[in-house]
C-alpha positions in Angstrom: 15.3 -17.4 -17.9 15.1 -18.0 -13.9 18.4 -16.9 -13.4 18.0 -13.3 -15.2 14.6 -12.7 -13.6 14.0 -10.8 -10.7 10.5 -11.4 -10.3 10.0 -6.9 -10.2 6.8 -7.7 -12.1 7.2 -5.3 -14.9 6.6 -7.3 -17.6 3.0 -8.0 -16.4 2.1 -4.2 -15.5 3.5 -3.6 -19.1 1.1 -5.7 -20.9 -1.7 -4.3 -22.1 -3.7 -7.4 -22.9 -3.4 -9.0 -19.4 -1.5 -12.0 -20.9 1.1 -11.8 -17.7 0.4 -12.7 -14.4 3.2 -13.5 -11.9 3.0 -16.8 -10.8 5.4 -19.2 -8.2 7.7 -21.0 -9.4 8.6 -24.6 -7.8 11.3 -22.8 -6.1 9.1 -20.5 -4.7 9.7 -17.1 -6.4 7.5 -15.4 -8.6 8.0 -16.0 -12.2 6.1 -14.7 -15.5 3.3 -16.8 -16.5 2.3 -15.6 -20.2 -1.1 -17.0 -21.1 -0.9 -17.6 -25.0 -4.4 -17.7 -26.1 -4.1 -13.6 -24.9 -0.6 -12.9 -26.2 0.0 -11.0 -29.1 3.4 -11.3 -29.3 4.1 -7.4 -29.4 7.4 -7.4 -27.8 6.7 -4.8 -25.5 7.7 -7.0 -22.1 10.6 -7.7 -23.3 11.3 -4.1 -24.1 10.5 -3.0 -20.2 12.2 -5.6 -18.7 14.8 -4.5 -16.4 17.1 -7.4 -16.8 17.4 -7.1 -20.7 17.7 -3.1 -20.6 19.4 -0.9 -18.6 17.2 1.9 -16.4 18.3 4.7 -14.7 16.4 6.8 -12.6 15.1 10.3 -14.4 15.8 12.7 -11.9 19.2 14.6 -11.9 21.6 12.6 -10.3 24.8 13.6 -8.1 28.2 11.7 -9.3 28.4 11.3 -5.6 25.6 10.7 -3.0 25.2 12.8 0.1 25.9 10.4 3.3 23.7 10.5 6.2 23.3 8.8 9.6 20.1 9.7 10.9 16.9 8.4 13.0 14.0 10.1 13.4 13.4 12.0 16.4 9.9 10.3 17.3 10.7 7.6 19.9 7.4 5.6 19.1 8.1 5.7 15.3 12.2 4.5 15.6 11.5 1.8 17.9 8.2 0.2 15.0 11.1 0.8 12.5 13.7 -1.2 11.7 16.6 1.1 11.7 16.1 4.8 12.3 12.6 5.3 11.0 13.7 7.6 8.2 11.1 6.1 6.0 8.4 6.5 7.8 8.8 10.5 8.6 9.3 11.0 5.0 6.3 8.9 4.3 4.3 11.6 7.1 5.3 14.5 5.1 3.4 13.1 1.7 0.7 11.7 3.6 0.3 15.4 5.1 0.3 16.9 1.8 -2.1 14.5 0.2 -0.1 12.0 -1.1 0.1 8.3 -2.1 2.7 5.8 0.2 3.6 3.1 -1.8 5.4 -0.1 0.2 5.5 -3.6 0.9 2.8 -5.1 3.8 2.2 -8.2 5.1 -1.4 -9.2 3.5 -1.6 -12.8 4.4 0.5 -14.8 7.3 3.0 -15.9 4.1 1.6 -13.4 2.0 3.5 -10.4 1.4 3.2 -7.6 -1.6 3.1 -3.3 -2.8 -0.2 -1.4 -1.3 -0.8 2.0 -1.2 -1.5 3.6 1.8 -3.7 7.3 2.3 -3.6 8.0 6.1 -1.1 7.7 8.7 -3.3 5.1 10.6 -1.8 2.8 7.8 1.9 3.4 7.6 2.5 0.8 10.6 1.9 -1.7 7.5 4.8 -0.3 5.4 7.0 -0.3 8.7 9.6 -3.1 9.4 11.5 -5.2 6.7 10.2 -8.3 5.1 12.5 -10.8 4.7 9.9 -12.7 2.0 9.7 -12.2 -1.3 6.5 -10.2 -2.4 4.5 -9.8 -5.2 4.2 -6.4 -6.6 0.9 -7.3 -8.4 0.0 -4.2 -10.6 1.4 -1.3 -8.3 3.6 0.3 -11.0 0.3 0.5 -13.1 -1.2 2.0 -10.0 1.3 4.5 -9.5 1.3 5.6 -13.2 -2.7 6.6 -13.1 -1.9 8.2 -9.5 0.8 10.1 -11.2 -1.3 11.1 -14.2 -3.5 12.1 -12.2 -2.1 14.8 -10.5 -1.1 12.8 -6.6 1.8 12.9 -5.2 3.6 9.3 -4.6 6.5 8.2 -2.5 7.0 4.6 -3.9 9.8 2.1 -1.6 11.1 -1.2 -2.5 14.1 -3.0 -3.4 16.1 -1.8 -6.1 15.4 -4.0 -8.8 11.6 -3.2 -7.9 12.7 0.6 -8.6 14.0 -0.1 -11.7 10.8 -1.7 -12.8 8.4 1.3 -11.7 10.7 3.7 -14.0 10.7 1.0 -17.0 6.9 1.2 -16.7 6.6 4.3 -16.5 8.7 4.5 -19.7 11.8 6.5 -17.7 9.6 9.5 -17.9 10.5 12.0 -15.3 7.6 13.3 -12.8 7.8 15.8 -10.2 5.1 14.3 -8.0 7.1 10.6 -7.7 10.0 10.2 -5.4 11.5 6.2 -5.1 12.9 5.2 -2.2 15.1 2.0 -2.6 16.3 -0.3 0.0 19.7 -1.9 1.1 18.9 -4.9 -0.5 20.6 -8.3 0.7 18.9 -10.7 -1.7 15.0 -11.8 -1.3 14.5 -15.3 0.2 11.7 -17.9 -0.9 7.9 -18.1 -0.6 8.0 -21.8 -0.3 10.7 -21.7 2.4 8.7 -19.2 4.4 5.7 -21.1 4.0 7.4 -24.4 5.2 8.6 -22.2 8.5 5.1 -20.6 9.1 3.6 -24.5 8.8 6.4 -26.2 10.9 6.0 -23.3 13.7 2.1 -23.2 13.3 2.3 -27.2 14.1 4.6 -26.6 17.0 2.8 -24.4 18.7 -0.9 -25.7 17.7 -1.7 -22.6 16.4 -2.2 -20.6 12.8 1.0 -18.3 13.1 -0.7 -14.7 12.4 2.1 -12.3 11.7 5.7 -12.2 12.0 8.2 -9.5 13.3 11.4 -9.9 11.5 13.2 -7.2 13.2 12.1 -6.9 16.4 14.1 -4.2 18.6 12.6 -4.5 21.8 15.7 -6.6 22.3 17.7 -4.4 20.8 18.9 -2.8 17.3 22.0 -5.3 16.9 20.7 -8.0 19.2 17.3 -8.0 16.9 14.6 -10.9 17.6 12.3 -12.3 15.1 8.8 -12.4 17.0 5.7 -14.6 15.7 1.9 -14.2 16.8 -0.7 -17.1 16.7 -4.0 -16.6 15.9 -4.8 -18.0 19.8 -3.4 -15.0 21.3 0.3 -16.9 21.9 3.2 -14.6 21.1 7.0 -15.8 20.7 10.3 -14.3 20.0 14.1 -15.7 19.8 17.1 -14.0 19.2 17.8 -13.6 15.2 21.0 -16.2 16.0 18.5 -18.8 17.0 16.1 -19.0 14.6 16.6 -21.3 12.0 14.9 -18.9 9.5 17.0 -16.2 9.5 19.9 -18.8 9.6 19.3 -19.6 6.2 18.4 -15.8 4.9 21.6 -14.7 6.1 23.4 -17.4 4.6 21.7 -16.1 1.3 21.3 -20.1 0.4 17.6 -19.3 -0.2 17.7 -16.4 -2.1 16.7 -15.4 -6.0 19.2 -16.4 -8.5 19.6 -13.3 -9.7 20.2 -11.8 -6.3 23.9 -12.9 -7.0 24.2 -10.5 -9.9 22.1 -7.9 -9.4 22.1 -5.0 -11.8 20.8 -2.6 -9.6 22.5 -2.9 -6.3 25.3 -0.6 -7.0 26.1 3.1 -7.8 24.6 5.2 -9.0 21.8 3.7 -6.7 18.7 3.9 -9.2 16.1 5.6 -6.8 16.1 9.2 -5.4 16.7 7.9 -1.8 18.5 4.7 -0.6 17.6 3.6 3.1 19.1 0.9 5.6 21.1 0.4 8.3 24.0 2.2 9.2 26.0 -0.8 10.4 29.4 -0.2 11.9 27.9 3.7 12.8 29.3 3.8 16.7 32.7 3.5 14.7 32.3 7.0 12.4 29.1 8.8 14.6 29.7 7.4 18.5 26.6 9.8 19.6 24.6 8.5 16.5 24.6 5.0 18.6 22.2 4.2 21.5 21.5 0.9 20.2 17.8 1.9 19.0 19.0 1.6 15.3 20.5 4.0 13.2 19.9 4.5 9.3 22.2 5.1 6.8 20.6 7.7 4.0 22.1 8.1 0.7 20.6 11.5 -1.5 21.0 10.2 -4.8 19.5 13.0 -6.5 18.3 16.2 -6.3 14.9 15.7 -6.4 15.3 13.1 -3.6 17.9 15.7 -1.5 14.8 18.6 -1.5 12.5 15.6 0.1 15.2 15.0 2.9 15.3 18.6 3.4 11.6 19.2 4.1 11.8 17.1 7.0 14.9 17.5 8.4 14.0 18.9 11.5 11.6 15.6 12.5 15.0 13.7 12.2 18.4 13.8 14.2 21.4 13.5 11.6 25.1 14.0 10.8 27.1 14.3 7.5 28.7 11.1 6.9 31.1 9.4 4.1 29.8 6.9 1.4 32.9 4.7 2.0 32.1 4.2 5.8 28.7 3.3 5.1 29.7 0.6 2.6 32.0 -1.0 5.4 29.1 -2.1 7.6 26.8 -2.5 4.0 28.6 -3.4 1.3 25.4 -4.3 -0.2 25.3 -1.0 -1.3 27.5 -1.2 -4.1 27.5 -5.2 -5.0 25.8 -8.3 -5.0 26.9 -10.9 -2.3 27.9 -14.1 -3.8 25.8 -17.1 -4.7 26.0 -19.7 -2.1 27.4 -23.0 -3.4 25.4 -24.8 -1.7 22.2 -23.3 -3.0 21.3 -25.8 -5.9 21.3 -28.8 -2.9 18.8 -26.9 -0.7 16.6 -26.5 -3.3 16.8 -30.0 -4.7 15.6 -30.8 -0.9 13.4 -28.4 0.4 10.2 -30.0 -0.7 11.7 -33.2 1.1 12.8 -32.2 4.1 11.8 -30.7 7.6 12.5 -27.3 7.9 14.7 -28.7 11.2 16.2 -30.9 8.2 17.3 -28.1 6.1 
């Protein structure tokens, strides 16, 4: 049902007959589409979903996480981050060993899902968060063969995207994979995005290109969301203002299963969890310049040794889980359905995004 599903994908990368493919739904999240001429009805789907089974992650965990505030030390790379650009300098490291990156890009103006990236040159796709839902198309079948054969993968993505990679891959443990997962505050519609990218591209009398959704040059706390037009025209408005990131916050447009997420909670299911350390001038004063600051939990050994190895291309102090969780308490539970999220969906194929 649409309220268990998550829309991870791992059904469809389970499937060996290619009977699955992930398709929209009319609320605009992606949804299961099982094509019954094709179907065998094996079971095995329902076996790797990550909604009717519980998944943990492999490696050895720790009953309690280490706490980090950190940024990286590279100017450049923290201010193309959203927070401290932790991911990105563990991302260097397997790049510079040979390694896979695994992470979400923006393909398309309204079109967001997994790649892999090779080189450096690259990673500036993976940077900055998406506030769109995005399809994971067959990444966690991609990984697996990349695994098999012998690469080294560093895979990021929301938790419940996580889970699904280590259902796939059967729970199996592999000492060439490490899973980064993110602070996850619920993933927002295609369709409303796609109503936003048409209203502003009709506003401005322009295809809207790309869109920043955390843009610091304004700022780490006082963020802007910045669009590009395909004419050359860039804008960018405080997050406050836009009408966009109105409604994401309000998490009216979110998932349904973003209210009751089985993964957004401890233990965190991937080796690393990443996101902003909100509320850090209160704990780390000289952790704060207002260039954003990330909050790093080491939820397993395997993920700790990673942290480790590039330690000295980030700046970072010891911190306490329960501090963290103040600013985030995403990190341990799902934020509440909105009551009024039944209505807005009931109107968003009527109304102007203005309207909504």
């Amino acid at each position: 049902p649409a309220a268990k599903c998550s829309s991870c994908g791992a059904c469809a990368n389970i499937c060996a007959r290619g009977a699955i493919t992930m398709q929209l739904d009319k609320e605009g999240f992606y949804r299961p589409v099982i094509d019954e001429s094709i179907c065998s009805k094996c079971g095995t789907c329902e076996r790797a979903c990550p909604w009717l089974k519980n998944v943990s992650n492999p490696n050895e965990g720790t009953e309690f996480p280490k706490t980090v505030a950190a940024y990286a030390r590279n100017e450049q790379i923290r201010l193309e981050s959203s927070s401290g650009g932790v991911f990105s300098v563990l991302a260097e490291h397997i790049l510079d060993d040979g390694g896979v990156v695994v992470g979400v890009a923006q393909v398309a103006p309204t079109h967001f899902e997994h790649i892999f990236i090779e080189n450096k040159a690259d990673l500036s796709k993976l940077r900055g968060s998406k506030y769109v839902q995005a399809n994971p198309g067959m990444i966690y079948k991609q990984v697996r063969a990349l695994l098999i054969d012998g690469r080294k993968v560093l895979f990021s993505g929301t938790p419940c995207q996580v889970a699904a990679l280590c259902s796939v891959l059967g729970q199996k443990k592999f000492d060439n994979l490490w899973t980064v997962d993110i602070v996850c505050h619920g993933v927002p519609s295609v369709k409303l995005f796609e109503k936003f990218a048409e209203n502003l591209s009709k506003e401005h009398n322009s295809t809207l290109v790309s869109t920043a959704f955390r843009d610091k040059s304004t700022g780490w706390k006082s963020y802007s969301v910045s669009q590009r037009f395909d004419n050359g025209e860039k804008i960018s408005e405080p997050y406050g203002m836009s009408n966009y990131m109105r409604l994401f916050l309000s998490r009216i447009c979110q998932n349904k299963s973003c209210s009751d997420c089985k993964y957004r909670k401890m233990p965190r299911i991937a080796d690393i969890t990443l996101g902003d350390y909100w509320g850090v001038a209160n704990y780390h004063p000289e952790m704060d310049d207002d260039k954003g600051t990330s909050v790093v939990l080491l939820n397993t050994r395997h993920g700790e040794k990673l942290f480790a190895n590039v330690s000295e291309n980030i700046k970072q102090c010891n911190s306490a889980l329960e501090n963290a969780i103040v600013g985030n308490p995403c990190i341990v539970r799902s934020s509440k359905e909105n009551f009024r999220r039944p209505d807005f969906f009931a109107d968003l194929d009527r109304l102007s995004m203005n309207g909504l």
